[in-house]
C-alpha positions in Angstrom: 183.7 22.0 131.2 182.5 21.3 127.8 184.9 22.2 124.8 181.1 22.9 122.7 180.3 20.9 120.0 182.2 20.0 116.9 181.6 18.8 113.2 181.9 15.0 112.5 181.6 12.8 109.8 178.4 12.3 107.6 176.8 16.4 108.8 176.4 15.0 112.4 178.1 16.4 115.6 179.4 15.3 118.8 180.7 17.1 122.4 182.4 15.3 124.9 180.3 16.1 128.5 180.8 15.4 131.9 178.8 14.3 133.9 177.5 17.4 135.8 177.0 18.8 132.4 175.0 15.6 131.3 172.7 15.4 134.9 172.3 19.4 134.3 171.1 19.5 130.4 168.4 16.5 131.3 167.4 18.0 134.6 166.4 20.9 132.4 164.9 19.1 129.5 162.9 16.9 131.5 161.8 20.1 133.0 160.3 21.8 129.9 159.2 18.6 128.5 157.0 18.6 131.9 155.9 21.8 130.7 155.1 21.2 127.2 152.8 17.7 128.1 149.8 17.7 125.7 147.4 20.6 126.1 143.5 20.0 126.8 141.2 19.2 123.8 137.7 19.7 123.5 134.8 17.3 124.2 134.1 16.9 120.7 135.5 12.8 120.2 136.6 14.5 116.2 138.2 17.2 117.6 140.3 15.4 120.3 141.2 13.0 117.0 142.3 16.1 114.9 144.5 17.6 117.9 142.5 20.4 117.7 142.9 21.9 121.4 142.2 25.3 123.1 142.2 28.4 122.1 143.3 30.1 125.4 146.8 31.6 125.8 148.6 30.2 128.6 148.9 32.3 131.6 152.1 31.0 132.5 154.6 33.0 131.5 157.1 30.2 130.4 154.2 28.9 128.0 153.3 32.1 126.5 156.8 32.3 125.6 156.9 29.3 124.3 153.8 29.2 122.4 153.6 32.8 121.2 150.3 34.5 119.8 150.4 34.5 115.9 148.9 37.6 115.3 149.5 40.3 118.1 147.0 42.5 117.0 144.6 40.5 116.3 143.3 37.6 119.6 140.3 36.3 117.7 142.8 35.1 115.3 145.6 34.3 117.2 142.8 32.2 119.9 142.2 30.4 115.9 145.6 30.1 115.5 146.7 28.7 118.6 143.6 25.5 118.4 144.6 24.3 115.3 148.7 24.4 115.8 149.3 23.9 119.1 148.8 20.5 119.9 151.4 19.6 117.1 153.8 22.3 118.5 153.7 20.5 121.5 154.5 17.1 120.2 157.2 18.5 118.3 158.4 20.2 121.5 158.3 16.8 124.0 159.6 15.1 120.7 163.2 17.2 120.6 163.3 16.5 124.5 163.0 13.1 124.3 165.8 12.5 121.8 168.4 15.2 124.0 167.2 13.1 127.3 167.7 9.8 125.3 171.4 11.2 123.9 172.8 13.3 126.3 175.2 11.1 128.5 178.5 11.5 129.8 181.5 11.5 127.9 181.4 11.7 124.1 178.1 12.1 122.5 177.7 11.6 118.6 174.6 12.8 117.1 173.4 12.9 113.6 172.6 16.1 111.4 168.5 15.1 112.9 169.6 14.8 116.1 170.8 17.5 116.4 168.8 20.0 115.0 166.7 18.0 117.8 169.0 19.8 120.5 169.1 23.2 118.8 165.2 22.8 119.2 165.3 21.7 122.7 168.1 23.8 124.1 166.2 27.0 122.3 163.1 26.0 124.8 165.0 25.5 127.7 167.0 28.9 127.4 163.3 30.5 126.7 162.1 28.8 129.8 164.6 29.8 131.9 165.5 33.2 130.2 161.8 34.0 131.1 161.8 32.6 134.8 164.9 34.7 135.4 163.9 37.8 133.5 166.6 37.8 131.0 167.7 41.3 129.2 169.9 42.1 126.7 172.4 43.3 129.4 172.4 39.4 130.8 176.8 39.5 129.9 176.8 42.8 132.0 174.7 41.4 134.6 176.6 38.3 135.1 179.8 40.2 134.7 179.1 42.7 137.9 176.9 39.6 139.9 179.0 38.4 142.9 179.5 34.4 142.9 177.0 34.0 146.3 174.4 36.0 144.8 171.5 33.3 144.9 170.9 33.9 141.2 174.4 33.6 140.4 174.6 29.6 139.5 170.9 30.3 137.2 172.4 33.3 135.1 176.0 31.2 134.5 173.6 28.0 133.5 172.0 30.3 131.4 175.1 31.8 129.8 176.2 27.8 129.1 173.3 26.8 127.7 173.9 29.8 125.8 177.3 29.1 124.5 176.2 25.5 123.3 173.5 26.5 121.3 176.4 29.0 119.7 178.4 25.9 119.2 175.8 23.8 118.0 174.6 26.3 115.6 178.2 26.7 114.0 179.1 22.9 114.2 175.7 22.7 111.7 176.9 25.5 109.5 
């Protein structure tokens, strides 16, 4: 198993993976990044130019997440909010996955300082994603302590605590 990441030369980190780590991490991506494939436009040829999209929060729980309301009190602004952001949001999202699916390989994997605050993005979705499909609390580390190894949720919740601890890593390699 993964060490985490480290610090390397020129503000760029690296982690050595294997290669169930590597298939697992794009598995996951490539996942979200199916999620998070361009919203729906308008008919309006200028709008579909500007990326201005819907209004309409997703009723997928995974996208709400994902693409959170601006204003909670307020829909009318939020539904605003939402058409004239989200279709960038989106790009950045499928962006960050692209460049983890593109650099996440077995064995050791430089990245630069860009790169990867490309990962910190794109393992914060996939944690989200999954965190939401599997109903994550704040008692997850209690949950996974007392959950016995062929519970059928068991191999989510640990994937979930890994993706976890290299985001921590990532995070403190950066800083």
């Amino acid at each position: 198993m993964s060490t985490g990441f480290s610090s390397a030369r020129g503000g760029g980190v690296s982690i050595l993976l294997d290669a169930g780590e590597a298939s697992i991490l794009r598995s996951l991506v490539a996942q979200v990044l199916g999620l998070v494939e361009p919203g729906t436009t308008g008919d309006d040829p200028l709008e579909r130019a500007l990326g201005i999209g819907s209004a309409e929060q997703s009723s997928d729980p995974v996208l709400a997440r994902l693409f959170p309301s601006a204003y909670a009190d307020d829909d009318e602004a939020s539904a605003e909010f939402r058409r004239y952001t989200e279709a960038t949001l989106r790009e950045g999202k499928r962006a960050d996955a692209e460049i983890l699916l593109k650099t996440a390989e077995q064995g050791k994997v430089d990245l630069t300082a860009d790169q990867a605050q490309s990962w910190l993005r794109a393992l914060n979705d996939v944690r989200l994603a999954l965190g939401v499909r599997l109903e994550v609390t704040e008692e997850i580390h209690e949950e996974l302590a007392d959950m016995a190894e062929d519970d059928p949720r068991y191999p989510a919740f640990v994937t979930y605590d890994w993706l976890t601890y290299l985001q921590d890593t990532l995070v403190r390699a950066l800083w």
